[in-house]
KEVEX-326010 format. One record per residue (C-alpha): residue number from 1; x, y, z; chain; residue in three letters. Coordinates in Angstrom, 3 decimals, always signed. Each point is the difference from the previous one (the first is absolute). Last residue first. Example, Ala and Ser with C-alpha at 12.3 -4.5 7.8 and 13.67 -1.06 7.14 Angstrom:
! residues 2
seq; c1; c2; c3; mol; type
2; +13.670; -1.060; +7.140; A; Ser
1; -1.370; -3.440; +0.660; A; Ala
//
This chain:
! residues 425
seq; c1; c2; c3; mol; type
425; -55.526; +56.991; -64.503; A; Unk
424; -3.177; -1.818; -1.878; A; Unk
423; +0.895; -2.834; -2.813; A; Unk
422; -1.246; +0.228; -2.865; A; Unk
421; +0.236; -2.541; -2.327; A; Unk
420; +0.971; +0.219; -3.920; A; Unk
419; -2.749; -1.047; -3.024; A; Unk
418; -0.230; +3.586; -1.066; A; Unk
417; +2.431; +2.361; +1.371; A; Unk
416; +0.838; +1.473; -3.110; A; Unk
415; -3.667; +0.510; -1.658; A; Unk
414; +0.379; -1.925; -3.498; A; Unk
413; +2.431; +1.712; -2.584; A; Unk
412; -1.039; +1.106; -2.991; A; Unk
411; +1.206; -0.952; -3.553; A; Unk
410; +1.479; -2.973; +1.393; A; Unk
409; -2.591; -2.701; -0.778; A; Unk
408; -2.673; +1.315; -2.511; A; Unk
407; +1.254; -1.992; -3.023; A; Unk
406; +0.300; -3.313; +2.135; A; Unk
405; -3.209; +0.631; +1.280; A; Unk
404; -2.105; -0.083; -3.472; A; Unk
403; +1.962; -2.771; -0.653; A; Unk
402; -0.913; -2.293; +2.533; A; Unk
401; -3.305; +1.408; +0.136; A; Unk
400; -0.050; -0.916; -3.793; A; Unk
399; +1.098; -3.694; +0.815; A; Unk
398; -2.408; -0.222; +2.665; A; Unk
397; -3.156; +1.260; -1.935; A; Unk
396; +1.378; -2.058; -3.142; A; Unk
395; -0.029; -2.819; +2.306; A; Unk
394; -3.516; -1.500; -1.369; A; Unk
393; +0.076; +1.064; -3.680; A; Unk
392; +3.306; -1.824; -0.280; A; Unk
391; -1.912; -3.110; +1.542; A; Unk
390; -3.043; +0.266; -2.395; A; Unk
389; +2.762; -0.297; -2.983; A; Unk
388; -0.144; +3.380; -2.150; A; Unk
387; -2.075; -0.718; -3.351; A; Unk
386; -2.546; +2.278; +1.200; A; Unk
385; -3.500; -1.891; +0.759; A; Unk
384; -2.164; +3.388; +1.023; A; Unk
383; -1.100; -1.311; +2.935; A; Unk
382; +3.678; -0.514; +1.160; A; Unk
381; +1.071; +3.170; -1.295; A; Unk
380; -2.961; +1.452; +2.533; A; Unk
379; +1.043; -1.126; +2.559; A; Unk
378; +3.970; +0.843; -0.292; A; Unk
377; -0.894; +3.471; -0.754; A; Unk
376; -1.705; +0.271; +3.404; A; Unk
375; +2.674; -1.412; +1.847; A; Unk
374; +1.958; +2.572; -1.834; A; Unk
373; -2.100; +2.839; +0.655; A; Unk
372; -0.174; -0.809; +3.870; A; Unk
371; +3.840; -0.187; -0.240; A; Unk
370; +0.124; +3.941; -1.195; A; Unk
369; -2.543; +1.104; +1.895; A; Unk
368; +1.675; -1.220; +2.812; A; Unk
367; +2.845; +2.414; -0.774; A; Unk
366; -2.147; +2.402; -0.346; A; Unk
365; -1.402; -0.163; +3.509; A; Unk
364; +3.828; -0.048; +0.956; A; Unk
363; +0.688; +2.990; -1.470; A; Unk
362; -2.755; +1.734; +1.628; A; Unk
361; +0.599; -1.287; +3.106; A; Unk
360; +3.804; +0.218; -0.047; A; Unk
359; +2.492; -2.506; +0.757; A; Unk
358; +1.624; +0.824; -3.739; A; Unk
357; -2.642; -1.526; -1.465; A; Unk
356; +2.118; -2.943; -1.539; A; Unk
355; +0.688; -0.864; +3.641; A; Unk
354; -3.492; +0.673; +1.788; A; Unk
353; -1.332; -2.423; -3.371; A; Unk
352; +2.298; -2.449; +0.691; A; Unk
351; -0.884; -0.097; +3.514; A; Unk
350; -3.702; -0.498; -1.632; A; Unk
349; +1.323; -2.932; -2.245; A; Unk
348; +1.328; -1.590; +3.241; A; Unk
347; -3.578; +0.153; +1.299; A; Unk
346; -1.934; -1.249; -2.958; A; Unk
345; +1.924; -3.495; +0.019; A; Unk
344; -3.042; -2.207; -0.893; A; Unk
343; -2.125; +1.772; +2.927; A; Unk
342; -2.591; -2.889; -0.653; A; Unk
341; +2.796; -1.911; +2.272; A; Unk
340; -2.966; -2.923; +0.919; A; Unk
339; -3.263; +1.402; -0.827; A; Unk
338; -2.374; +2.584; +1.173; A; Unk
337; -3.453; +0.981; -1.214; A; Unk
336; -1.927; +2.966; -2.235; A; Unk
335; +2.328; -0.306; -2.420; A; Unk
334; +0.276; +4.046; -0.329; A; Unk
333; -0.342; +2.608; +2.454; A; Unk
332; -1.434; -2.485; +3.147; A; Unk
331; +2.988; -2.651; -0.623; A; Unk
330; +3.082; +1.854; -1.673; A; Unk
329; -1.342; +3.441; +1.006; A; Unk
328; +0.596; -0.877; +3.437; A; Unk
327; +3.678; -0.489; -0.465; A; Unk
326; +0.224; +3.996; -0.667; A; Unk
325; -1.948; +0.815; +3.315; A; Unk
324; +2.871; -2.229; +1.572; A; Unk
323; +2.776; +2.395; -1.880; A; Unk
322; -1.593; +3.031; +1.551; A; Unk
321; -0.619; -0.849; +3.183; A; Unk
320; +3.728; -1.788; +0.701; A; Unk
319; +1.204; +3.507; -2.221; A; Unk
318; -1.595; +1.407; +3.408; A; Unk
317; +1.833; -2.376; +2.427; A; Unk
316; +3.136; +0.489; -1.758; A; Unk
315; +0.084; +4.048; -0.009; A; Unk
314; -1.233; -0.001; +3.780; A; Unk
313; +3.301; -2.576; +1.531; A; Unk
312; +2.102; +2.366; -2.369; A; Unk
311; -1.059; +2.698; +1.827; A; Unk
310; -0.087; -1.133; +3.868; A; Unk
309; +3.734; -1.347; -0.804; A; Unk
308; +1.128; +3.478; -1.205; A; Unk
307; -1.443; +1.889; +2.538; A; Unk
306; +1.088; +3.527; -1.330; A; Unk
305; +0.953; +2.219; +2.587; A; Unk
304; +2.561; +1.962; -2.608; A; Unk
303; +3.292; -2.457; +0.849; A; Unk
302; -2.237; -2.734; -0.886; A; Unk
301; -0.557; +1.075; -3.294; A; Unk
300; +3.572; +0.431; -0.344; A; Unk
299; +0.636; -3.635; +1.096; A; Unk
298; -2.624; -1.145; -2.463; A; Unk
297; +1.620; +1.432; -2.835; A; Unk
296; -2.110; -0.982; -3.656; A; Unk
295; -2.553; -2.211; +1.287; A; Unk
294; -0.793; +1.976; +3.292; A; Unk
293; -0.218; +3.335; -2.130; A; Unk
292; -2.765; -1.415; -2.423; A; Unk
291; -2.220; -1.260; +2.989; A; Unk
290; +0.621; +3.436; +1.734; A; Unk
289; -0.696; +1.752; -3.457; A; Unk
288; -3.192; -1.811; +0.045; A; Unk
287; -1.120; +0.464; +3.229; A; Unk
286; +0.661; +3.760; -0.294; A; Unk
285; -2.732; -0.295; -3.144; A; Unk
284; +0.686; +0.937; -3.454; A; Unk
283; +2.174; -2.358; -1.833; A; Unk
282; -1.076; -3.596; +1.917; A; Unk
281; -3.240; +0.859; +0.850; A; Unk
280; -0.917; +1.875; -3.401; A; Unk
279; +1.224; -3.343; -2.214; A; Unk
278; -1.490; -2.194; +2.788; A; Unk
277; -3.403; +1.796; -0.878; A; Unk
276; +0.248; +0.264; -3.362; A; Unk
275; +0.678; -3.973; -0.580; A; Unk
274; -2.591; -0.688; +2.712; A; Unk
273; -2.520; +1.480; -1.245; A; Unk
272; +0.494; -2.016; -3.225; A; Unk
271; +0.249; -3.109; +1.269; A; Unk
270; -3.236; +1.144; +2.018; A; Unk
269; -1.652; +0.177; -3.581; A; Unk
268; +0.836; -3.428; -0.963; A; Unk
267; -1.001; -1.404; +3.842; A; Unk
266; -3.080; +1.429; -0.735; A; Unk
265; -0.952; -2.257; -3.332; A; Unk
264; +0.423; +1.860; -3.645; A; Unk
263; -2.032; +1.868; -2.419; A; Unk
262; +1.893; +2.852; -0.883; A; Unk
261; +3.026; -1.517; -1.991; A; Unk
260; -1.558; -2.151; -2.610; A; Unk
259; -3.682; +1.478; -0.057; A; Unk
258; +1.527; +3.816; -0.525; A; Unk
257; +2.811; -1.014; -1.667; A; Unk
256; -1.384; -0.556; -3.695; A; Unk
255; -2.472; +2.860; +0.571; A; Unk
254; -0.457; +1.918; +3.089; A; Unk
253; -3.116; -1.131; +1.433; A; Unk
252; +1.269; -1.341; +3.425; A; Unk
251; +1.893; +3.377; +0.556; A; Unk
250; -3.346; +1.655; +0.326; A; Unk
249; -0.974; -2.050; +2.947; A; Unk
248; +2.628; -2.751; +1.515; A; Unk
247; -1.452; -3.262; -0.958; A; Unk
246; +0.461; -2.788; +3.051; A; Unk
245; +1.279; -3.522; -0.937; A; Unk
244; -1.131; -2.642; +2.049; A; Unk
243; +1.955; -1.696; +2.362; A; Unk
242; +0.885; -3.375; -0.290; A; Unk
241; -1.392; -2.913; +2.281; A; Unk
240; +1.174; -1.639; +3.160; A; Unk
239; +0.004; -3.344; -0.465; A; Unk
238; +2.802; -1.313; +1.699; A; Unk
237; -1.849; -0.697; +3.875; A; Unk
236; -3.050; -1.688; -0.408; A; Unk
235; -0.428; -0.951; -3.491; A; Unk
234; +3.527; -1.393; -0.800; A; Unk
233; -0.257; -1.961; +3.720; A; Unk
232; -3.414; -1.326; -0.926; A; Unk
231; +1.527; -3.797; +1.495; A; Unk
230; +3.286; +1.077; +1.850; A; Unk
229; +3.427; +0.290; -2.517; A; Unk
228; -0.506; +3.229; -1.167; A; Unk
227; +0.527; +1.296; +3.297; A; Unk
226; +3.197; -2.100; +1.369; A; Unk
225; +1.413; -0.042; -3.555; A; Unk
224; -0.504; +3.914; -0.444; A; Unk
223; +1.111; +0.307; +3.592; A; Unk
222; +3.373; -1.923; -0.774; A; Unk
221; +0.585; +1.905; -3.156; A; Unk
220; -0.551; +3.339; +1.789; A; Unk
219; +2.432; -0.796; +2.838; A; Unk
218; +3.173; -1.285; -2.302; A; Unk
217; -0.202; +2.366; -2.882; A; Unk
216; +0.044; +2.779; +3.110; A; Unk
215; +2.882; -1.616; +1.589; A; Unk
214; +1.713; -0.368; -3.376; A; Unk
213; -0.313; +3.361; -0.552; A; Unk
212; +1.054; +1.208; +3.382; A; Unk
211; +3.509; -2.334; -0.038; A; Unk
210; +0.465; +2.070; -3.274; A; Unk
209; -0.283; +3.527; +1.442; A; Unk
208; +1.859; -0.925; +3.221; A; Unk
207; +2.918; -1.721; -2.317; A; Unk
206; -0.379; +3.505; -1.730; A; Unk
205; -0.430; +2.322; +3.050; A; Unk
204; +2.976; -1.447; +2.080; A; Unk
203; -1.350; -0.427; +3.843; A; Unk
202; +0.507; +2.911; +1.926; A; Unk
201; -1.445; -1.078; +2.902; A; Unk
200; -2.051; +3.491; +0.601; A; Unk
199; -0.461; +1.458; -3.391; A; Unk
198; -0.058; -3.210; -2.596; A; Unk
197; -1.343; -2.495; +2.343; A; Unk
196; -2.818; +2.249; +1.220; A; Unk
195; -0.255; +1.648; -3.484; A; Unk
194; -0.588; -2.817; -1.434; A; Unk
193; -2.415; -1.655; +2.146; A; Unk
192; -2.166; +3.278; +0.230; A; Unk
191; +0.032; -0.058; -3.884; A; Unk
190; -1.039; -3.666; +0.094; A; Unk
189; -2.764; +1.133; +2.445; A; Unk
188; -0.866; +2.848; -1.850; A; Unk
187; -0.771; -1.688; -3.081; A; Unk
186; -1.882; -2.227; +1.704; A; Unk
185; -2.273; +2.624; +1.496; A; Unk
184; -0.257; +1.992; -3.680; A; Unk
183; -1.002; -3.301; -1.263; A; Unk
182; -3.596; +0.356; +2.757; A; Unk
181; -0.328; +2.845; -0.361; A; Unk
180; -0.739; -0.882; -3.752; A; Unk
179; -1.807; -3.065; +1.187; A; Unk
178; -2.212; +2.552; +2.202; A; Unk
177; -0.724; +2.185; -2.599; A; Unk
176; -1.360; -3.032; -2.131; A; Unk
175; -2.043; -1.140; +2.215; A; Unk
174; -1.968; -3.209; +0.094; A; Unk
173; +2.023; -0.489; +3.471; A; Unk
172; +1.379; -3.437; -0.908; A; Unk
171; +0.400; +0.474; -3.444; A; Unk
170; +1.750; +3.136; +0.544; A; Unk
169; +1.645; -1.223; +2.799; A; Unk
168; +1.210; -3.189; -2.111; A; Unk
167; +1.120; +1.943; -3.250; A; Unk
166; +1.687; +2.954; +1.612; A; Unk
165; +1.893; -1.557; +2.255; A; Unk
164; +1.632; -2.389; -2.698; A; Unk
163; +0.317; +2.916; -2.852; A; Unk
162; +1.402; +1.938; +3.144; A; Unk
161; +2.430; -2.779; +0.561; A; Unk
160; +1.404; -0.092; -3.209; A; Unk
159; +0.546; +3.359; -0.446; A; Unk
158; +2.152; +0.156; +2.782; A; Unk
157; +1.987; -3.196; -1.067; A; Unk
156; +1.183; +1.865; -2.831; A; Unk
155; +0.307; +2.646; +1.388; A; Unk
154; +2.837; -1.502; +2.317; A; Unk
153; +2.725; +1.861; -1.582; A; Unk
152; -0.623; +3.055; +1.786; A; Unk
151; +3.676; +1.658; +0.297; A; Unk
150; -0.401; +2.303; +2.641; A; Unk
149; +1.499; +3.946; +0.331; A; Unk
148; -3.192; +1.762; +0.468; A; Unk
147; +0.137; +1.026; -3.939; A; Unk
146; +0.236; -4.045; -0.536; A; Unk
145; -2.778; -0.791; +1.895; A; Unk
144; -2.508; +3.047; -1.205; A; Unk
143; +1.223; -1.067; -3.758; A; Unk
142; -0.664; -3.359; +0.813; A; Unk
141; -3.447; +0.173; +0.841; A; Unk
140; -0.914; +2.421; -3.063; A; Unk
139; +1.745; -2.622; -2.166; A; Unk
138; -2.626; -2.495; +1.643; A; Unk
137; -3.020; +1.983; -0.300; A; Unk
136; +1.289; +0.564; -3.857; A; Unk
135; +0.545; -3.687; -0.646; A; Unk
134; -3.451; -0.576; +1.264; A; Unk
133; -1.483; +2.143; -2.226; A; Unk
132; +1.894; -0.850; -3.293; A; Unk
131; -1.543; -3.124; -0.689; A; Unk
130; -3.580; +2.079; -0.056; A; Unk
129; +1.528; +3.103; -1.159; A; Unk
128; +1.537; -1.999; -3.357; A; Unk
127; -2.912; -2.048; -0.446; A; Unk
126; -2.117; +2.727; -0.504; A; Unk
125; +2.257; +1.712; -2.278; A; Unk
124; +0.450; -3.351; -1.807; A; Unk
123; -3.664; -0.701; -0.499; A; Unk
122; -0.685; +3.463; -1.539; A; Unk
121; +2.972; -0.544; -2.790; A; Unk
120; -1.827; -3.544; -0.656; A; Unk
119; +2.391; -0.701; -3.673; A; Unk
118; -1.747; -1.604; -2.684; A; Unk
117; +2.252; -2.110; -2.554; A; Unk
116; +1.863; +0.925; -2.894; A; Unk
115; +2.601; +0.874; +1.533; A; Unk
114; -0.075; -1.124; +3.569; A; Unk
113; +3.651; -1.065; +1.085; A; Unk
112; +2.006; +2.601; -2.411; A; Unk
111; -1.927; +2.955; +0.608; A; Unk
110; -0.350; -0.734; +3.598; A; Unk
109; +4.001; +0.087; +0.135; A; Unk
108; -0.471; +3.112; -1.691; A; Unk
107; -2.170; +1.689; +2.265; A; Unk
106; +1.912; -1.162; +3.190; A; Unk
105; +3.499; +1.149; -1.711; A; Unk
104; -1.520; +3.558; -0.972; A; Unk
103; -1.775; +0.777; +3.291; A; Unk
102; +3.173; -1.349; +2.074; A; Unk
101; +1.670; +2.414; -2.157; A; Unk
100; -2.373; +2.754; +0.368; A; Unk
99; -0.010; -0.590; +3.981; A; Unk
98; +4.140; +0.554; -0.231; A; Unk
97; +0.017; +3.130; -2.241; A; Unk
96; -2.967; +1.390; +2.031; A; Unk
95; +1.882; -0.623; +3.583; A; Unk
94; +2.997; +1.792; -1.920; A; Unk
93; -1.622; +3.254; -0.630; A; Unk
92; +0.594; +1.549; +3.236; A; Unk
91; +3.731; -0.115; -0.264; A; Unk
90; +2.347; -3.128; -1.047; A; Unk
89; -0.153; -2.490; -2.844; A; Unk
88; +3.584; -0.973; -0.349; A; Unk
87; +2.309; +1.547; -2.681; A; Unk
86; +1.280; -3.013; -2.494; A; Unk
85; -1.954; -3.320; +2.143; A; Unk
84; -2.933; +2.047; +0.528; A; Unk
83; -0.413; +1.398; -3.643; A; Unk
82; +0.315; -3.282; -1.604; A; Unk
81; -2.587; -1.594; +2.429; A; Unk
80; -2.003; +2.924; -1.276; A; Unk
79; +0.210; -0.299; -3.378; A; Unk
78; -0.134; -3.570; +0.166; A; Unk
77; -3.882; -0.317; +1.438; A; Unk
76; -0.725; +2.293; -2.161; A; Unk
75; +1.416; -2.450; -3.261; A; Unk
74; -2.314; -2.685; +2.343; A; Unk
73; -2.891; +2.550; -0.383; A; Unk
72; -0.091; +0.704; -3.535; A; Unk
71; +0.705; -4.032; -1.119; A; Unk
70; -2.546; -1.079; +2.599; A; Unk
69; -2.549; +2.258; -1.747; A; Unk
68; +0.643; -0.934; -2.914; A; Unk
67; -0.028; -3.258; +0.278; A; Unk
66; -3.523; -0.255; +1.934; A; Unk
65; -1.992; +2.437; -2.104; A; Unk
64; -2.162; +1.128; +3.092; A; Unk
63; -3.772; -0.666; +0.361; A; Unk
62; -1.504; +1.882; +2.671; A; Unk
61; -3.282; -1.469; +1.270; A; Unk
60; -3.426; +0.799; +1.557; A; Unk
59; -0.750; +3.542; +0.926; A; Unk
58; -1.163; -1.541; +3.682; A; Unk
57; -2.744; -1.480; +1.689; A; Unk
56; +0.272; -4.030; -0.223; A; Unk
55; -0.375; -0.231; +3.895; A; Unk
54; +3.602; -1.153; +0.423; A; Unk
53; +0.681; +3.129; -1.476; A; Unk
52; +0.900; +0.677; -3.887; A; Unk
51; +3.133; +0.901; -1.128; A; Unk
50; +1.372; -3.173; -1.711; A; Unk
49; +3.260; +0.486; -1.664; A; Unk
48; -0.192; -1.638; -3.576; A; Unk
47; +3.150; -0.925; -1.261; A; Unk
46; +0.341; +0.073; -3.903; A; Unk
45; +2.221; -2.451; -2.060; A; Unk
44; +2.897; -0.787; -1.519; A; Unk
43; +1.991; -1.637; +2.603; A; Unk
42; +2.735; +0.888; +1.917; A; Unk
41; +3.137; -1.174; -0.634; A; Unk
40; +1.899; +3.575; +0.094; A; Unk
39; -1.754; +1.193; +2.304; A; Unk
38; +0.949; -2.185; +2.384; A; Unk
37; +3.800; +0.537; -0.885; A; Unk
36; -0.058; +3.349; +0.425; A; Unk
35; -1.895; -0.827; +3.271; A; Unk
34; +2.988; -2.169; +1.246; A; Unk
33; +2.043; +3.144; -1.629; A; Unk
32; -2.030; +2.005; +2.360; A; Unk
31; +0.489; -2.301; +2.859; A; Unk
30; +4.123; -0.491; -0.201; A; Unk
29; +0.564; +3.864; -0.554; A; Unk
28; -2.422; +0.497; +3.380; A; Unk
27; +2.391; -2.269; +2.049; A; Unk
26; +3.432; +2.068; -1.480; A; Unk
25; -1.681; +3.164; +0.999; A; Unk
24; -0.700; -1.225; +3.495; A; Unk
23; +3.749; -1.357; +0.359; A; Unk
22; +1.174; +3.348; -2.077; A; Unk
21; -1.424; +2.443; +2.207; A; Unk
20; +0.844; -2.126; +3.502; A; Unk
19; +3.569; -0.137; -1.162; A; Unk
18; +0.071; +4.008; -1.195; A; Unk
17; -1.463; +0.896; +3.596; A; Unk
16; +2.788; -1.921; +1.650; A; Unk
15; +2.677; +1.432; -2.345; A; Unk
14; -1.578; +3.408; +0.790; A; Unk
13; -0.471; +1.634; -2.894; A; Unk
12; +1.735; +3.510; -0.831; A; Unk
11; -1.958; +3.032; -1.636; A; Unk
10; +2.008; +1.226; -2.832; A; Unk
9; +1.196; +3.549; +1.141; A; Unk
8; -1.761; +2.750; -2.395; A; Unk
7; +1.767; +1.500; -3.084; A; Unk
6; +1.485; +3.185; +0.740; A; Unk
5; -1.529; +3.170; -1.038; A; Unk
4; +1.872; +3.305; -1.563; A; Unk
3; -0.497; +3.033; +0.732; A; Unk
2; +1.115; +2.798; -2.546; A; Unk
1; +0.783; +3.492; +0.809; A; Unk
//
């Protein structure tokens, strides 16, 4: 007796899954053969990547055949912007697919702007977590808003007034703990004003957002003129200082990353806390799944004893804390004193960030990665005299968020109830 075996079902694709496939696949086909096309007018040359610390300690350099190297990695770059668009990059090996393109494009595109000239590898990680740190505090803010159910588009204007607070009770006080409790205050009281007009009056969150921004652009310009303005006013209340770095042992000596990435200010490392922490609040705690639940079905929530006002009132005030501690590294974690808008748009690149990662902590912290890099990349293109105009290199962090969201959009969905009133009864 024979048996025989029938060929297995095709798997069907949603036609709303197959949309989203080909729209992302589509966006990585136009980048690799932009880095085809990099690579393929590239320079003969070598480019040096510089692995020594700021210190000078370090192996030295890695010199890289430029052309080749941009030719190998654009044609991977292809491969898998080929494979996406035909089958779609699904399963647990996707997230590597997508990082090593990003790796491959990045790479060659440096290929192409710095061949034959020395690449600072060191100085771009470090400028990547230090332009990437207050991005992250803010994502984290917006992810706790958003999972509770409010749009926070005032984070912007958050940030902004904890580099403000920060900078004149710091100076002020001669503390830097104080200035940083000081941001976390402000922060709270814009989130408090948000989620008072958002929650009780029921104000719409984006013209509430927007009308916050301005408010906060508003205040902290007119105290920075008021201050500034009296005789000694720089010295006596916007010179705060920076920080100084502090060497984690062991990890410090680590080659190559060890004086990049260990040696940072406190308000680094509490980034970093944080990140963990809301990640474990928000997934592992009951408050968590009550601020999750009351952004997905607040009526069901309620139905359970939740007190879904009383929740969403606690998630906002906190990511208040969190994004103001974030605006104090502008002035105490970095310039060491506050100017007009020094924000420069951070906070709307942060709700980028919660939306590219997915409006998860950990997603969302690589999301701001992501921009931090760029930012960072744009720096150091400038030093290096590329023949890209100075203003292209100055919105190509926009114009990749831009992007970068517009092939995340509508592969998840954001939490269902979020941006919609509650009303009790």
């Amino acid at each position: 007796m024979t048996t025989t075996t029938e060929p297995a079902a095709p798997v069907l694709e949603a036609p709303e899954h197959r949309r989203r496939r080909l729209r992302l696949g589509i966006l990585l086909l136009v980048l690799a053969v932009g880095a085809l096309a990099l690579a393929v007018f590239t320079k003969s040359g070598n480019v040096d990547f510089r692995l020594s610390a700021p210190d000078g300690s370090g192996p030295g350099d890695l010199r890289v055949p430029a052309k080749p190297a941009a030719l190998v990695l654009s044609i991977l770059a292809l491969a898998i912007a080929v494979a996406h668009v035909w089958r779609g990059l699904t399963g647990k090996w996707a997230g590597a697919a997508f990082a090593l393109f990003g790796f491959a494009f990045v790479v060659t595109f440096i290929c192409w702007a710095a061949s034959g000239k020395l690449f600072p590898l060191t100085n771009q990680i470090q400028g990547t977590l230090a332009l990437s740190t207050p991005l992250i505090l803010g994502a984290l803010a917006g992810v706790l808003c958003e999972r509770a159910g409010i749009i926070n588009l005032a984070l912007e204007g958050q940030l902004l007034a904890g580099a403000c607070a920060a900078a004149i009770v710091a100076t002020v006080s001669g503390s830097f703990l104080v200035g940083a409790v000081a941001a976390m205050i402000a922060g709270v009281f814009l989130a408090w004003l948000l989620a008072v007009f958002s929650i009780k009056y029921l104000v719409n969150q984006i013209v509430l957002g927007v009308l916050l921004v301005v408010f906060a652009t508003g205040i902290t310009g007119f105290l920075f003129d008021q201050l500034t303005g009296l005789s000694d006013g720089s010295a006596r209340f916007n010179s705060p200082g920076t920080l100084q770095p502090i060497a984690i042992p062991v990890l410090s000596s680590i080659p190559i990353l060890g004086p990049t990435v260990f040696q940072q200010t406190a308000l680094v490392y509490a980034m970093v806390v944080l990140v963990a922490v809301v990640t474990l609040v928000l997934y592992r705690t009951r408050w968590g799944l009550r601020v999750r639940a009351v952004g997905e079905h607040p009526r069901a929530a309620a139905t359970v004893g939740i007190n879904v006002l009383r929740i969403r009132y606690e998630a906002v005030l906190v990511a208040g804390a969190i994004v103001g501690l974030g605006g104090a590294y502008f002035t105490i974690g970095s310039t060491g004193g506050f100017s007009k808008a020094m924000t420069a748009g951070n906070g709307f690149i942060a709700l980028a960030a919660v939306i590219m990662g997915r409006w998860h902590p950990i997603g969302a912290t690589c999301a701001a990665l992501f921009f931090g890099f760029t930012k960072a990349l744009q720096g150091q293109l400038q030093v290096l005299a590329t023949p890209i105009p100075t203003e292209v290199l100055q919105m190509t962090p926009y114009l990749l968020t831009v992007i970068a969201v517009a092939g995340a959009v509508g592969q998840v969905r954001p939490p269902k109830a979020d941006g919609e009133p509650y009303v009790p009864g």
